[in-house]
N, C-alpha and C positions, 0 to 999 in steps of 0.2 A: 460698532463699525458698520457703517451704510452698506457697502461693496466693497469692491476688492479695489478698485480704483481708489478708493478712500485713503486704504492701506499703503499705496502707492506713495499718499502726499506727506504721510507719516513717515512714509521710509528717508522721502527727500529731504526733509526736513530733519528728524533725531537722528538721521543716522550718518550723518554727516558727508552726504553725499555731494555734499555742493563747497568740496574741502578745495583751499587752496591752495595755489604751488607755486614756491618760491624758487623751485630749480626745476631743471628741463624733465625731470620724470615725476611719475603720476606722484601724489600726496596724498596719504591715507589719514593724517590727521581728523580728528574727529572736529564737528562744528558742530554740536547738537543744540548748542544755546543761542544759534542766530534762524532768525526765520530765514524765508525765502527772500525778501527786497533787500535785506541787509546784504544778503550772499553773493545780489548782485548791485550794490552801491557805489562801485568804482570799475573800472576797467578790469583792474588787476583782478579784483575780485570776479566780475563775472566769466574771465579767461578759466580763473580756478572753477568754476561752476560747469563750463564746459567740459574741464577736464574731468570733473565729477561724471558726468557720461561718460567721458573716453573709457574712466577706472571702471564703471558699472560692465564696459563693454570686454573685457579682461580678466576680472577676477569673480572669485567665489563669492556666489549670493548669500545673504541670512540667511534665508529660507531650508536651505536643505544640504544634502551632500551628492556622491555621486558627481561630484566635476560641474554643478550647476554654477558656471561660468563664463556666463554671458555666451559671444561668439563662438567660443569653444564648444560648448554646447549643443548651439543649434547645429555648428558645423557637423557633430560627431552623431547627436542623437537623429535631426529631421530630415540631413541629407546624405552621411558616407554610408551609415551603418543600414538601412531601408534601402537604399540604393540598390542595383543593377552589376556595377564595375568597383566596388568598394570590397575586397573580402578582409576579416579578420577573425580566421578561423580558430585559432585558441582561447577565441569569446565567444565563436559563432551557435554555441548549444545553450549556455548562458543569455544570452541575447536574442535569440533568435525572434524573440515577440515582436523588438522593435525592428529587426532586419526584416519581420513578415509582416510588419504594419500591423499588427493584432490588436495594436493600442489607440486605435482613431475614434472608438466609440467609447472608450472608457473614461467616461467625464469625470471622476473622481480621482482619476493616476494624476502625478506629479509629472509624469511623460506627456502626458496631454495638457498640465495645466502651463509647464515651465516656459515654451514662446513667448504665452499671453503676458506672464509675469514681467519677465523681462523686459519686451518689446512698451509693452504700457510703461515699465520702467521708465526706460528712455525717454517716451511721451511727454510721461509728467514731468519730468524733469528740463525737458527743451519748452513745455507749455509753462513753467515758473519762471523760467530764465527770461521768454517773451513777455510773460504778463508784468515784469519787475522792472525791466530793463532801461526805459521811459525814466523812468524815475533815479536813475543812477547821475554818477558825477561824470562818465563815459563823454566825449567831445559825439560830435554827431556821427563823423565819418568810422569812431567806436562802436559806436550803438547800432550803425549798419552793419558790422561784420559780426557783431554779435548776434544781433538776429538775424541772420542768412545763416550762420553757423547754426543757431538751435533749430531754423525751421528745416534745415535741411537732415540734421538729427529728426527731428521729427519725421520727416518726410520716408526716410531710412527705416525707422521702425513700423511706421504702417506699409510700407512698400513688402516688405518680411511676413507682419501678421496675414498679408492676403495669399501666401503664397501657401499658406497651412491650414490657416482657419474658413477657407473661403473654395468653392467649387474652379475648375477652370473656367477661362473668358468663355469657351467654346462654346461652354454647358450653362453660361450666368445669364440666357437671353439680353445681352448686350449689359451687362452689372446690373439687371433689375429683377432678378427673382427674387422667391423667399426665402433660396435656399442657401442663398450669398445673402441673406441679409444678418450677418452673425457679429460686426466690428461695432463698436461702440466710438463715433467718432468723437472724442474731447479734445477740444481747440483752446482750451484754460483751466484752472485752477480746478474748476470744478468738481465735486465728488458725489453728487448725487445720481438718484435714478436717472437713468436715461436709456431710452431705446435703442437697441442698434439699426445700421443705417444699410443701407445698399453698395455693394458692391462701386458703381458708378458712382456714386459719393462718395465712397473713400478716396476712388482713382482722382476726382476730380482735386479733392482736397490736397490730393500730394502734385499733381500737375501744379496749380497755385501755390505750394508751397514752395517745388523747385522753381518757379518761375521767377517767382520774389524773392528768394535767397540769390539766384544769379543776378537779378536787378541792383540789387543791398552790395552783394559781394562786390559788382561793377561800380560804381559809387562809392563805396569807402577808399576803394583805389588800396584796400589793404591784403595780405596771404596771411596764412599760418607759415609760423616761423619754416624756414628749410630741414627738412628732416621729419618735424611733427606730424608723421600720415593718421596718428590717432586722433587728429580734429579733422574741422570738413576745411573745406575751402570749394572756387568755384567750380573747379572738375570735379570735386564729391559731386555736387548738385545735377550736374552734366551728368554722370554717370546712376544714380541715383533713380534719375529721371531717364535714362534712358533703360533701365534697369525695369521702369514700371510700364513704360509702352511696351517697353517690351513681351510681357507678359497681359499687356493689356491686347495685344495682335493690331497695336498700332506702328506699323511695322516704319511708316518714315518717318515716323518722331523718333522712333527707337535709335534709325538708323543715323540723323542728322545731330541727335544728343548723344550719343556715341563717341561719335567724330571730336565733338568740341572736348568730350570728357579726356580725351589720350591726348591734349595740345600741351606739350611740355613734358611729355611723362612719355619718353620715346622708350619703345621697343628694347629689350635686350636682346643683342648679337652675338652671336657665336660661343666661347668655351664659357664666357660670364654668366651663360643661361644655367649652369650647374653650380648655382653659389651655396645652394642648400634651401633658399629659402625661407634662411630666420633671421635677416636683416634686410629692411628697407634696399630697394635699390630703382633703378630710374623710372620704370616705370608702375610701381605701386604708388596708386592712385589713394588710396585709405588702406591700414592695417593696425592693430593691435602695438598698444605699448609692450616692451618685452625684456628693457633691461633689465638684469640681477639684481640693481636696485631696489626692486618690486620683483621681487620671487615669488610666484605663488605656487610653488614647490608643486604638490604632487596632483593641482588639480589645474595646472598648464595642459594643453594641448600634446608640448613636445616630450613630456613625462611619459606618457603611454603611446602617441602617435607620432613620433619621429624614428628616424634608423638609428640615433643614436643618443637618445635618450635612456633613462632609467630603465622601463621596460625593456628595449632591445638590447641594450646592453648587459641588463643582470638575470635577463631571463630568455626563456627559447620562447616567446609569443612575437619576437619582434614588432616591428610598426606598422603593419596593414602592409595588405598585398592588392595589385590591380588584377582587375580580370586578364585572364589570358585571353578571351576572345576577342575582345577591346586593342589588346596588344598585336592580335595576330590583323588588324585593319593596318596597321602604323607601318610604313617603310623603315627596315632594318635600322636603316644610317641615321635615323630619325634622332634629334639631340633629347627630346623626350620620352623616347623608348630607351634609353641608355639609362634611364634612372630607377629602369624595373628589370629583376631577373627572370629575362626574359629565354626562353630555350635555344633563340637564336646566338646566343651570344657563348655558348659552350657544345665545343664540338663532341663533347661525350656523352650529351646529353640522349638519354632515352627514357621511353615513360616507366621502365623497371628501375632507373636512378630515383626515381620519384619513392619506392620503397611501396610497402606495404600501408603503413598510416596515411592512404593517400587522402584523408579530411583532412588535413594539417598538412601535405603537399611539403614535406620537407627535401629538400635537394639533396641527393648523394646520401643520406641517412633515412636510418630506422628507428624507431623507439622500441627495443625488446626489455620489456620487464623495465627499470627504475633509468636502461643504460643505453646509450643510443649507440648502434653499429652501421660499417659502411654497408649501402645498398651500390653505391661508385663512388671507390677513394678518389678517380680521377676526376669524374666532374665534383665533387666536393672539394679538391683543390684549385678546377678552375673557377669555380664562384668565389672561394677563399680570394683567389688571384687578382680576377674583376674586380672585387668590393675596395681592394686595397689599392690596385692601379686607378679606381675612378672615384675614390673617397674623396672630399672636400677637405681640403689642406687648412691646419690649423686647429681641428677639432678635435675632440674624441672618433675614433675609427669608428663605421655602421656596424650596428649589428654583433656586438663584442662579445658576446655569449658564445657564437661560434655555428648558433642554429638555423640553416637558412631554407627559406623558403620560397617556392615557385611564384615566382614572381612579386617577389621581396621588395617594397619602395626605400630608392635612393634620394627619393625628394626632398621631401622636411629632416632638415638636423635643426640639432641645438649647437649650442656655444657656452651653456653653463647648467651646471646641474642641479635638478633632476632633470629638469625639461625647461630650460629659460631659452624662448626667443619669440620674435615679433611673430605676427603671425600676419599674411597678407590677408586683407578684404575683398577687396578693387583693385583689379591691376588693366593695366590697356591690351593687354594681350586681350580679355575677356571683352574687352570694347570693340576690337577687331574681331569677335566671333560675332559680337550682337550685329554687328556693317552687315557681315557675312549672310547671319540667316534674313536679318530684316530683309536685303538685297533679292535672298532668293525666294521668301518669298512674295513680293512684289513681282517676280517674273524677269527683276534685274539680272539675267544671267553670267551675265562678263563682271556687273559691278562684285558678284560673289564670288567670281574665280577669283578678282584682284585682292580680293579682300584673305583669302587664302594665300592667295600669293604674299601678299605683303605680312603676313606673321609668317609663312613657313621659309619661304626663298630669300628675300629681302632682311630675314636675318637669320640665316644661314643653320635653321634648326632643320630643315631638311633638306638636305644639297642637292641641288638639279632640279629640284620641286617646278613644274609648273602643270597647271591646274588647269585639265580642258574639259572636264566633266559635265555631265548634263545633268537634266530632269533628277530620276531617283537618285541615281550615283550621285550626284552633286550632294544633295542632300542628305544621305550617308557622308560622304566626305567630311561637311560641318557637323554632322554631327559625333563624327570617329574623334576629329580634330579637337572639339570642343570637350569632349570626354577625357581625351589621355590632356591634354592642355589643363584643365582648371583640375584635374585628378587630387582629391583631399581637398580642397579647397571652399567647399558648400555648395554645389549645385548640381551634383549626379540627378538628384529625386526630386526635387523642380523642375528641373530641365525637363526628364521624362512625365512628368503631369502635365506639363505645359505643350509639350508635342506629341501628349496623347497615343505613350507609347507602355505597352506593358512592359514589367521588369520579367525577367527571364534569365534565373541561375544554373548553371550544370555543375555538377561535380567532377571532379578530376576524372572520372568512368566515359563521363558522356561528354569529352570536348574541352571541358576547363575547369574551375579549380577553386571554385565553391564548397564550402563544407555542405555537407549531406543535411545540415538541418536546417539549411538555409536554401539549400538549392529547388525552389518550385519559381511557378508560374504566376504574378499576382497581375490580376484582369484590369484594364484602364477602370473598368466598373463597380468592382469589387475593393474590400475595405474603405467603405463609405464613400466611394467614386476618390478617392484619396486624399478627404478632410477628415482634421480633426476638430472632434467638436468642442462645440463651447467649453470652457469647463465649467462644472458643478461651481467650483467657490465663486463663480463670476456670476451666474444667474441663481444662486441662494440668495445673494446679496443687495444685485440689479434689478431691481422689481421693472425696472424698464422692458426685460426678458419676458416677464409673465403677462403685464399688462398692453404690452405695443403700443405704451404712450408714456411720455416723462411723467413722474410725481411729482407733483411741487413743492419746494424744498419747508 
């Protein structure tokens, strides 16, 4: 085997990833005995090909265990658990490596190597579907939405690799150092040696790619069906691409590709905003397949990370808690502070109801010996209270164990067990943060207050809300909003890389509500300026790495 890329076209290929589907959910069928042009020889067929991505983006990979599946993955490993406002203290001594980023230089972990996997996954797989496609039975206005779909998959997965494997824009002297020069950019089939390229090549290559999928997209005059948010369509592309200026501190492209990404995918208003968040709803822009159809049982997301999934329900770890200082920015009435047990919300509350185990910050309770006792029976029945007056109707109840903790998430449920539901990607909410920051910093002052305004007032998640904040406040503001806003969701530890801000944990002693083995200080400069690097099985393989020039094949 050449490289790890190579491995890549082996997987696409015998492992039947390029499976069809003849009904509305993913298709695990295997296809090992067709190559890749066959896979995509008809319409039908290369839909199913595309879906072969969506499933890769979903479920458990070959390669290993530990939950390595796809989105869920990077959501849990690159950005909740490393993050700032993410706590999940009944892991937090077990984990703690990856919570302190201890793993960015260890080119041989499976922690470092699993992005790359995945992401190149996707790659080769949107680069088979284009190099085959030409060739199909596909009518022409087919073959357009087909490739605007894969290049915008593609687009998706290099837009990801840069956010991990690659320095900030701040620090890349404009995408040309050497020190961003770490992606290997493959535009086809291809599996040999080759060089990695610079930063500013990547970017440019996904700039051109969302360009020409929204060109392709506009011309076929065709969508993905209503419903299907695990394919792309042209607001992926939009959002996709505003996704990368973003982080590229191309702040009016960010902000103009934004705008177009949320047209159709209007806002949710008012008590609809607490749906639970494990089904599709108007405005998720891209998300994860999630019927029970396609169970992937215990290495779903909503298994271990929802309020009322398997975890939270048959055990006292529940489903992750948000920072309380994060919470203590958010206005009381706030429709997304109501999804965390927050201290405002119970009048009994004092920091001696918090008990003795304060790492594990359990409400009203103690853990003495094997048996837990009250520390306050009464705020322990008003959390009881709260969780049941404000549960999501029609489900399993949060948190069924019984064991709750300081600042407990009400956000992600499930709807079937152990953990089955969609998972969002892209939502417009997130599109109206990007307006937000691109806005200020351009020096747009009023266009960032609107832009606030229009998520928090304009749908009624924070009532009375309006927004006159300046200079630093302002910019605190988006960034409080954008924290408790996209909370679980993948973009705590980006975010803070990208605005150049250190993480900074306290434990319940000192202010909030981090476990003790998690709670320090990690430097913007410190743990490799916050890349991870290459991995080993990528440059054992890539002789492109060693020599800084392609081999010829």
């Amino acid at each position: 085997m050449k490289n790890i890329n190579k491995a890549f076209a082996a997987i696409l290929i015998g492992a039947g990833v390029f499976a069809s589907c003849s009904k509305d959910y993913l298709n695990t069928a295997p296809t090992d005995s067709v190559g890749a042009a066959t896979a995509v020889d008809s319409y039908k067929s290369a839909i199913g090909a595309l879906n072969g991505i969506a499933l890769t983006m979903c479920s458990q990979q070959n390669m290993g265990s530990q939950g390595d599946c796809g989105e869920n993955a990077i959501i849990r490993l690159y950005e909740n658990y490393p993050s700032q406002d993410y706590n999940y203290n009944a892991y937090a001594s077990g984990w703690s490596s990856i919570h302190n980023q201890t793993f960015h230089l260890r080119k041989d972990s499976k922690y470092d190597f699993y992005a790359w996997y995945y992401y190149y996954n996707v790659i080769g797989q949107a680069n088979s579907i284009l190099a085959h496609i030409d060739e199909s039975s596909a009518s022409t206005p087919e073959k357009a939405f087909i490739k605007a779909s894969a290049l915008t998959y593609r687009a998706y997965g290099y837009q990801k690799l840069l956010l991990y494997y690659c320095p900030r824009w701040l620090d890349s002297a404009n995408g040309t150092s050497e020190e961003g020069k770490t992606l290997v950019l493959r535009l086809d089939e291809s599996t040999g040696d080759q060089a990695p390229t610079t930063m500013d090549k990547v970017y440019e290559q996904i700039y051109a790619d969302c360009e020409e999928a929204i060109k392709l997209f506009t011309e076929s005059g065709m969508d993905r069906e209503a419903g299907h948010v695990w394919f792309t369509n042209i607001n992926v592309a939009h959002a996709v691409y505003a996704r990368a200026a973003l982080n590229k501190l191309d702040y009016a492209k960010a902000a103009s590709e934004a705008k177009l990404a949320r047209e159709g995918y209007p806002l949710v208003s008012g008590a609809a905003y607490n749906d639970g968040f494990m089904r599709p709803n108007s405005e998720w822009i891209m998300g994860s397949f999630g019927d029970a159809t396609e169970n992937q049982w215990y290495w779903t997301y909503g298994t271990q990370f929802s309020c009322n999934g398997y975890y939270a329900s048959k055990t006292e770890n529940g489903g992750g808690s948000i920072s309380l200082e994060l919470t203590n920015q958010i206005p009381d009435n706030d429709a997304r502070k109501a999804l965390f047990l927050t201290p405002d919300k119970f009048p009994s509350y004092s920091p001696e109801g918090v008990g003795s185990q304060s790492a594990q910050c359990y409400l009203g309770l103690e853990l003495v010996g094997n048996d837990y006792e009250y520390t306050s029976e009464d705020l322990y029945n008003e959390v009881d209270d709260y969780i049941t007056k404000h549960a999501v109707k029609g489900v399993t109840r949060p948190l069924g164990a019984g064991i709750y903790h300081l600042c407990d998430q009400l956000k992600f449920y499930v709807f079937d067990t152990p953990g089955v539901s969609y998972l969002p990607f892209i939502r417009s909410s997130e599109m109206v943060l990007i307006e937000a920051e691109a806005a200020y910093k351009q020096g747009k002052t009023a266009e960032a207050q609107n832009a606030l305004n229009t998520l928090n007032a304009e749908t009624g998640r924070t009532p009375d809300y309006n927004c006159t904040k300046t200079g630093d406040d302002l910019w605190n503001e988006i960034m409080n909003f954008r924290g408790i806003e996209l909370w679980g969701e993948g973009f705590a530890w980006s975010d803070f890389k990208r605005w150049n801000r250190p993480v900074v944990r306290k434990t319940f002693a000192n202010g909030s509500n981090a476990h003790s083995a998690v709670a320090i200080t990690i430097g913007v400069n410190e743990v490799n300026n916050w890349v991870w690097v290459v991995p080993e099985r990528e440059t054992d393989y890539n002789k492109g790495f060693n020599t800084g020039e392609p081999e010829a094949e």
